[in-house]
C-alpha positions in Angstrom: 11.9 5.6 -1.5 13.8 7.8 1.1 17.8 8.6 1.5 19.5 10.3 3.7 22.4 12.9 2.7 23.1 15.1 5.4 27.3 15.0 5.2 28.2 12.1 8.0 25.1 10.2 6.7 26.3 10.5 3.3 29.8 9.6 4.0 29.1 6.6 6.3 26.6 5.6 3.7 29.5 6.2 1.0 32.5 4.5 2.8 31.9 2.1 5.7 35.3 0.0 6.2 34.3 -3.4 7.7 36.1 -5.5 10.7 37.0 -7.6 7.5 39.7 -4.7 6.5 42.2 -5.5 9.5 42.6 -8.9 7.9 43.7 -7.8 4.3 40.3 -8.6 3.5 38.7 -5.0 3.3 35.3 -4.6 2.4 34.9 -0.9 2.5 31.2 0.3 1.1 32.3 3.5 -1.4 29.6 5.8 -3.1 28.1 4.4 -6.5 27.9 7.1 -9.2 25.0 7.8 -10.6 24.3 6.9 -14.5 26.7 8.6 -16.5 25.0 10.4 -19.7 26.1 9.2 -23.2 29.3 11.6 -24.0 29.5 13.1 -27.4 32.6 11.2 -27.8 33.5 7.4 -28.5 34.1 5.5 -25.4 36.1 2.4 -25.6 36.9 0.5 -22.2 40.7 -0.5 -22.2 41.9 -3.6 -20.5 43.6 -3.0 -17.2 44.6 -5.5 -14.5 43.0 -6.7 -11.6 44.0 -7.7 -7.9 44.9 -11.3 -7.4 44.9 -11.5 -3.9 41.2 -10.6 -2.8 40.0 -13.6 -0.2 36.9 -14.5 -1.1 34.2 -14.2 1.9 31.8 -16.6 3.2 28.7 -17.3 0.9 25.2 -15.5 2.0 22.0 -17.0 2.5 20.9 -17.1 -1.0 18.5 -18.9 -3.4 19.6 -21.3 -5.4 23.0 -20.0 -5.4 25.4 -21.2 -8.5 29.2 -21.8 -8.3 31.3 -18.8 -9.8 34.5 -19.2 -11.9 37.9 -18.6 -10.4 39.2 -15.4 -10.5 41.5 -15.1 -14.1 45.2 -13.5 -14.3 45.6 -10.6 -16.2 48.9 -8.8 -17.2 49.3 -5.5 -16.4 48.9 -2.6 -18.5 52.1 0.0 -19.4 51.8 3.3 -18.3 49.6 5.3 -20.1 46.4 7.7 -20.7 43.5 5.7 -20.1 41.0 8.6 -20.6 40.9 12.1 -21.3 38.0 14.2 -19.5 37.7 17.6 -21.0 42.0 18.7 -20.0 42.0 16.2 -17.5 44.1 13.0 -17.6 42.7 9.9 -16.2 45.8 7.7 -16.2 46.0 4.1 -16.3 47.8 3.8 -13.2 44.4 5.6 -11.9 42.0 3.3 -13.4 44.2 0.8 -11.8 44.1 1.9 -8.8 40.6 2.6 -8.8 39.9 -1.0 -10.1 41.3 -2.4 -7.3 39.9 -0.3 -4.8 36.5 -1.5 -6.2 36.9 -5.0 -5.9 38.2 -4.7 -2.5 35.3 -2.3 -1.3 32.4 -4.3 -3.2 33.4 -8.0 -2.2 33.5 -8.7 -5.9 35.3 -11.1 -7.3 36.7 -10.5 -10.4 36.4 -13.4 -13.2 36.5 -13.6 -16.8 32.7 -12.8 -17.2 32.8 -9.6 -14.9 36.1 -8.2 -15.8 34.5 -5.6 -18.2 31.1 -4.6 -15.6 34.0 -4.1 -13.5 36.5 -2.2 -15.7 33.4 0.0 -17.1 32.5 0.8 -13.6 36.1 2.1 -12.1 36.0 4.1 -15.5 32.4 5.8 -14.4 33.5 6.7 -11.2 36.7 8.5 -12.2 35.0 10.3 -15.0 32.7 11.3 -12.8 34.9 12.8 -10.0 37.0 14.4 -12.5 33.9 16.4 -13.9 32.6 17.4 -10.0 36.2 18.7 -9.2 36.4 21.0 -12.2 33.3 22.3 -11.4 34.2 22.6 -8.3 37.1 24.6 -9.4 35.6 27.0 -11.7 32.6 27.5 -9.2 35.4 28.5 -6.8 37.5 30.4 -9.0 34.0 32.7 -9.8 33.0 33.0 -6.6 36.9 33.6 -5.1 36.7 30.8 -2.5 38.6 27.5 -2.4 35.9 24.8 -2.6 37.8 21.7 -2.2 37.6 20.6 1.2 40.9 20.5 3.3 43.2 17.7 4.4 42.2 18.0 7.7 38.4 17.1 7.0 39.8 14.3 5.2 41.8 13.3 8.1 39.1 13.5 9.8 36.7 11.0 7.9 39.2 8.7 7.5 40.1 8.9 11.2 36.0 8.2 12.1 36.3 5.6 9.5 38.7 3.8 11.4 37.4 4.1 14.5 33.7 3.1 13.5 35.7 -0.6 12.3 38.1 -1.1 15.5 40.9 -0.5 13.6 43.7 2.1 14.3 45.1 4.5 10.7 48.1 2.3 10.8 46.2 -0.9 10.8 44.3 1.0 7.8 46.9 1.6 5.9 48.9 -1.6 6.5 45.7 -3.0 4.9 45.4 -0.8 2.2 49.1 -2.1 1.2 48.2 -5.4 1.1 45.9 -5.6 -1.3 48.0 -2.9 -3.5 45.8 -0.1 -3.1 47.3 3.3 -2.6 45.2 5.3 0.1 45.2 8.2 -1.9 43.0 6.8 -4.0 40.8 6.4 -1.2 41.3 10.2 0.1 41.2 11.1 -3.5 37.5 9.8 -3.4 36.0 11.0 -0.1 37.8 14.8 -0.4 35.5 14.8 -3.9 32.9 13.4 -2.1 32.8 16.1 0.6 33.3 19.3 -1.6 30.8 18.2 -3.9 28.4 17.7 -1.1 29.1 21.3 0.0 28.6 22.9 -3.6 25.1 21.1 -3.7 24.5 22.3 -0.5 25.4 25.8 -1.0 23.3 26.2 -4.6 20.3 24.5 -3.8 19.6 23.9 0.2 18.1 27.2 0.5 15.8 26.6 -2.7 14.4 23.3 -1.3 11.5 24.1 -0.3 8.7 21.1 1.6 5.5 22.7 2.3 2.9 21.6 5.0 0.8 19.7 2.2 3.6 17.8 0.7 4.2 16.6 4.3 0.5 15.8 5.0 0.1 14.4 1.5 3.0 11.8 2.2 1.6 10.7 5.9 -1.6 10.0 4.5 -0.2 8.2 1.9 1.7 6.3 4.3 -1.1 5.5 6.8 -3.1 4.4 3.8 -0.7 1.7 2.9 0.0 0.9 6.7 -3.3 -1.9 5.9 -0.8 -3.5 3.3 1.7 -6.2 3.9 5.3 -4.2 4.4 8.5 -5.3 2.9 12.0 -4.1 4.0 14.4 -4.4 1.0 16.9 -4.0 -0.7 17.6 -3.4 -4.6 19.7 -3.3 -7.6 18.5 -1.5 -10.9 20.6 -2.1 -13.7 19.8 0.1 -16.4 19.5 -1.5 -19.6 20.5 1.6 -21.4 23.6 2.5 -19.8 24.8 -1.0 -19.9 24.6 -1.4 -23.8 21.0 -3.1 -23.7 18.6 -5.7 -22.6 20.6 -8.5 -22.9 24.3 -6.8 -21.0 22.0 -6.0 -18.4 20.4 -9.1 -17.4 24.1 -11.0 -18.1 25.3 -8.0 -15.8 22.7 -9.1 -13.3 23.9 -12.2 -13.3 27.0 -12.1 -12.4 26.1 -10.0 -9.6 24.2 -12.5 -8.1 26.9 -15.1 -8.6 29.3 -12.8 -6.5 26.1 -11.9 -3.8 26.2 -15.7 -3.2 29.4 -15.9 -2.8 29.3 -13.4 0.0 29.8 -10.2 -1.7 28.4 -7.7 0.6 24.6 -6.2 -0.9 24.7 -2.9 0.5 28.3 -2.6 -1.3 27.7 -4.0 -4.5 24.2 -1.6 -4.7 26.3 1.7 -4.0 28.8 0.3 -6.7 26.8 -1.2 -9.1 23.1 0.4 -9.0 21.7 3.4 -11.3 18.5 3.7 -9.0 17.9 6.4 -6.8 18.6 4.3 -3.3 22.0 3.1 -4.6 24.0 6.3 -2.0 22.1 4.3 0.8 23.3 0.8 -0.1 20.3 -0.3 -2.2 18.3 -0.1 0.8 14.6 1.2 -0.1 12.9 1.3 3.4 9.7 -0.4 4.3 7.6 -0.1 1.3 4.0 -1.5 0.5 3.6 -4.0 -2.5 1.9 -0.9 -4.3 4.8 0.8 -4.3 7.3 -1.7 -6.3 6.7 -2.3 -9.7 4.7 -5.2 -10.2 7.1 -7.7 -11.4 9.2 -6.7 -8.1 5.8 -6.5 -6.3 5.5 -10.3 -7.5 8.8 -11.7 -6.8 8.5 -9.8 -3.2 5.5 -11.6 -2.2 7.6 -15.2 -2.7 10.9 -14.4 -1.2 11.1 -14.7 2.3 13.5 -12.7 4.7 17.0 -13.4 4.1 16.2 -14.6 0.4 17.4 -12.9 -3.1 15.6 -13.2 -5.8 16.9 -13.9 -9.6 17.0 -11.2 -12.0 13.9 -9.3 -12.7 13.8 -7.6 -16.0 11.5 -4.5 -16.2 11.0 -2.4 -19.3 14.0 -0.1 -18.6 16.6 -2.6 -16.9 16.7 -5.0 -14.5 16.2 -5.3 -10.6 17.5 -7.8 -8.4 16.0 -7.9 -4.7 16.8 -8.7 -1.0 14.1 -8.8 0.9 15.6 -7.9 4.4 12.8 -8.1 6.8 8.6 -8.6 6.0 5.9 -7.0 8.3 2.5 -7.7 8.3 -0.3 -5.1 7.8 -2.0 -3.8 10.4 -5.0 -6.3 12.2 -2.9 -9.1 11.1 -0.9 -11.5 13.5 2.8 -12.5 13.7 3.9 -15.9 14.6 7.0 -17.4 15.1 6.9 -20.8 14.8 9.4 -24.5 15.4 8.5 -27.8 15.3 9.5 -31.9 15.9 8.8 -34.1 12.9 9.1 -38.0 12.2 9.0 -37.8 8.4 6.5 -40.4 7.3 5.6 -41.2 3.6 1.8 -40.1 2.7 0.8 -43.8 2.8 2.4 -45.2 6.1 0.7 -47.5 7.8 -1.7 -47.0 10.5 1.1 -48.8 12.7 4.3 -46.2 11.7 1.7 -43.1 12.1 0.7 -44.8 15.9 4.1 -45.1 16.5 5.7 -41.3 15.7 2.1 -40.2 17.3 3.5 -42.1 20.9 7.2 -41.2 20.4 6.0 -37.8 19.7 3.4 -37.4 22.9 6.2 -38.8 25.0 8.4 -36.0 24.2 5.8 -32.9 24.5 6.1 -33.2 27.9 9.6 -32.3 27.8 9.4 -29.2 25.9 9.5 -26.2 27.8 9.7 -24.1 24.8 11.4 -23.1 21.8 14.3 -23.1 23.6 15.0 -26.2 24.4 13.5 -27.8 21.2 16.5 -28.9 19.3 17.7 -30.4 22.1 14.7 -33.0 23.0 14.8 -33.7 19.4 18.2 -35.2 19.5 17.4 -37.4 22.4 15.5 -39.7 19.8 16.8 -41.3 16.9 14.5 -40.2 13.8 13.2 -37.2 15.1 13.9 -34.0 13.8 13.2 -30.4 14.9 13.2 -27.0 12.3 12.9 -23.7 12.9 9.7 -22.4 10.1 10.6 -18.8 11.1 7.9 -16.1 11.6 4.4 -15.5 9.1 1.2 -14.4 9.2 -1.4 -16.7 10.4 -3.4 -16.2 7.6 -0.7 -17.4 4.9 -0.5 -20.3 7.1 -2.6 -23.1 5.6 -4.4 -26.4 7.8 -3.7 -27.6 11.0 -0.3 -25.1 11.2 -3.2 -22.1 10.7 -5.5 -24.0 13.2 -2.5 -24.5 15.8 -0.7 -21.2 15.3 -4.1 -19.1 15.8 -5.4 -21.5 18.7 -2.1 -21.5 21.0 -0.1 -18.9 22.7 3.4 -18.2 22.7 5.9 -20.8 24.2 3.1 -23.3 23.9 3.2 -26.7 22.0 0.5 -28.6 19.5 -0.7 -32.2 19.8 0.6 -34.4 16.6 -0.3 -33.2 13.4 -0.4 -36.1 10.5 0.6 -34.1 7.5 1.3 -35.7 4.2 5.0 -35.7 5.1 4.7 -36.8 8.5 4.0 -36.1 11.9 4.9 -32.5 14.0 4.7 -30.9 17.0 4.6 -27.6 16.4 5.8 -25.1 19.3 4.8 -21.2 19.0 8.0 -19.4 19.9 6.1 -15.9 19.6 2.7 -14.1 18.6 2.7 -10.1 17.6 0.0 -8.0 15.8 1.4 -6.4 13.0 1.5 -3.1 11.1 3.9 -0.8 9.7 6.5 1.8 11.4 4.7 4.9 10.8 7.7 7.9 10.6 6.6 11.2 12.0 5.9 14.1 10.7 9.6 15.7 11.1 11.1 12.5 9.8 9.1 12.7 6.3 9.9 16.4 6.0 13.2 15.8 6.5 13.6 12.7 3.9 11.9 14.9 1.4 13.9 17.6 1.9 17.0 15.3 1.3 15.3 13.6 -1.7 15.2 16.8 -3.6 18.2 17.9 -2.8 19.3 14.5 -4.4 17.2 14.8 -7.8 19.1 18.4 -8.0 22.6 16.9 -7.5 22.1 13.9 -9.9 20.4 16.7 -12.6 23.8 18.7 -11.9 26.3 16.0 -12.9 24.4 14.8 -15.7 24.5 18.1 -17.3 28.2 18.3 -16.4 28.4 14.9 -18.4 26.1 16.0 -21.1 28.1 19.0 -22.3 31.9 17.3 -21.6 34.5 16.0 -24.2 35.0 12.5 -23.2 37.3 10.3 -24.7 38.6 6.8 -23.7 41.8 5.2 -24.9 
């Protein structure tokens, strides 16, 4: 599974500041931290307060979705120490702010049953940015050179940010306000984003090495699996160990999918909320073969279709939830998009009702010029009703659909077909071979280039973690 982290891609992967933010309803996408190791020192979450005035968004095309509590009030906290981080302070006014800046950048909701997943993860993130920028710090202080990036690159990002939504730095900040988030906290975040990035950089991007072979090995890989059935996806790992166990992780899965059906944005809630590798890149894995999934996500793959999530898959070490984005057939294998008319008829109608919705069916054919126009010669006739079925493989199609879909070509309609449900004309909208997007050569050196670079960065901060006093209060 591929990311990219060259510095715009990483940033625009890290914060991404939807149209939704000049409406006081921003959804910007912020980096999720990686795991944090256990610290050698108790960690207790405190309470803080959350936002009250987050608009919730429009639900997503879900499965199954179920109906989410309200969002709670909660008092706010005093001023106070809300963690300590070797010498560092992490104030409550902090966490606060950071708190808030998650819920408005994930499209979470916050409720009575997420208010600690939510609380645990604002913690995280601070923690986490307090230990890059001391490293930062005392790497600069040993090699005598300032490591932590300027205001003006700052400026600049946020500037790019801006632009990339429509929106001018005024109408930025003027939504910032709204919801009671302090921008700073926002700067605060990407300047630690962009100075760690440069350390990481700087130590390791002349180690990485990708030889020929490890390129060859991984096309060959690739075209091997270019004969399987290709799945674009996205995912959430919740590990079971950093979230307390089994059980807090599937609860914590969940809730998650409660707030994705309410319109919580994926991509968000994965750089948030995910400890897997593809959480900088917004969950999103690429096109990947069944093979290459474990097999309970292999399985639950193979019986979503696009646009669909799935419900929470628990794995030895966590649990994943799934969106499957976009499904490709392997190669040699067909593509068809597919509508039809129906006159729903019970399995035992009479010979009669079938003769009828047969004639009332032939009569319209005529009129169908092709998918197109298909809803609108179904409403011309009282009981007849047209569906889009949305695009398969001929060979998962089953009966007279298989026979129809493999016989006609595209923008070309079917005779009736007397299913046990009724009668259809079927219209074939489109017909494609299929087979994956093979990347080239430069592409795969450069994604493995990044990926190591990755693994070196996440080893870094977890030894920072690792070796740190941490205490929460």
């Amino acid at each position: 599974m591929f990311q990219s982290h060259s510095r715009r891609a990483a940033l625009m992967a890290a914060v991404m500041l939807l149209p939704l933010l000049a409406e006081g309803n921003a959804q910007a996408q912020l980096r999720a931290p990686s795991a944090p190791a256990a610290p050698r020192s108790r960690v207790v979450t405190p309470t803080v307060d959350l936002p009250k005035d987050v608009t919730p968004v429009a639900p997503a095309e879900v499965v199954a979705p179920p109906t989410a509590p309200p969002a709670p009030a909660f008092n706010p906290l005093n001023e106070g120490v809300a963690a300590v981080v070797n010498d560092d302070i992490i104030s409550t006014y902090d966490l606060r702010q950071r708190l808030r800046l998650l819920v408005l950048t994930s499209g979470v909701q916050p409720s009575q049953e997420n208010v600690q997943q939510l609380e645990q993860q604002a913690l995280r993130s601070l923690v986490d940015e307090h230990l890059q920028t001391q490293e930062l710090r005392k790497v600069g202080k040993r090699q005598k050179v300032d490591l932590i990036a300027e205001n003006k690159d700052v400026d600049e990002e946020i500037s790019d940010l801006a632009k990339q939504n429509n929106l001018t730095l005024p109408q930025m900040r003027s939504s910032f306000a709204q919801s009671g988030v302090d921008m700073e906290t926002l700067r605060d975040q990407i300047r630690t984003q962009i100075s760690w990035q440069r350390l990481i950089s700087g130590l390791y991007g002349s180690r990485v090495r990708v030889g020929d072979a490890q390129v060859e090995g991984q096309l060959q890989r690739i075209n091997a699996q270019a004969s399987q059935t290709q799945y674009l996806v996205g995912e959430i790992f919740l590990d079971s160990n950093r979230a307390g166990g089994a059980a807090p992780a599937l609860e914590g899965a969940n809730q998650l999918i409660a707030q994705l059906q309410q319109g919580a944005p994926f991509a968000a809630v994965a750089r948030q909320f995910s400890s897997g590798p593809t959480a900088a890149n917004g969950g999103d894995t690429g096109w990947i073969s069944a093979a290459q999934a474990p097999p309970k996500v292999a399985a639950a793959l193979e019986g979503l279709r696009p646009g669909q999530l799935s419900a929470p898959i628990p794995v030895s070490d966590g649990v994943y939830i799934v969106y499957l984005r976009e499904k490709q057939a392997a190669s040699g294998q067909t593509m068809v998009s597919l509508k039809q008319l129906a006159v729903r008829l019970e399995k035992d109608a009479s010979a009669d009702q079938v003769a009828a919705a047969n004639a009332a069916l032939r009569a319209l054919r005529p009129q169908i010029t092709g998918c197109d126009n298909l809803e609108a010669v179904a409403g011309k006739v009282p009981g007849v009703v047209s569906a889009d079925l949305g695009e398969a493989e001929i060979s998962d199609l089953r009966g007279p659909f298989k026979e129809a879909a493999e016989q006609l070509q595209a923008h070309q309609v079917s005779d009736p077909i007397r299913t046990d449900v009724g009668v259809h004309l079927v219209a074939v909208c489109s017909k494609r071979a299929g087979g994956a997007k093979l990347p080239t050569r430069a592409d795969v050196q450069n994604r493995l280039f990044a990926e190591q670079l990755s693994v070196m960065s996440r080893r870094y901060l977890r030894d920072l973690r690792t070796s740190a006093t941490i205490e929460a209060r």
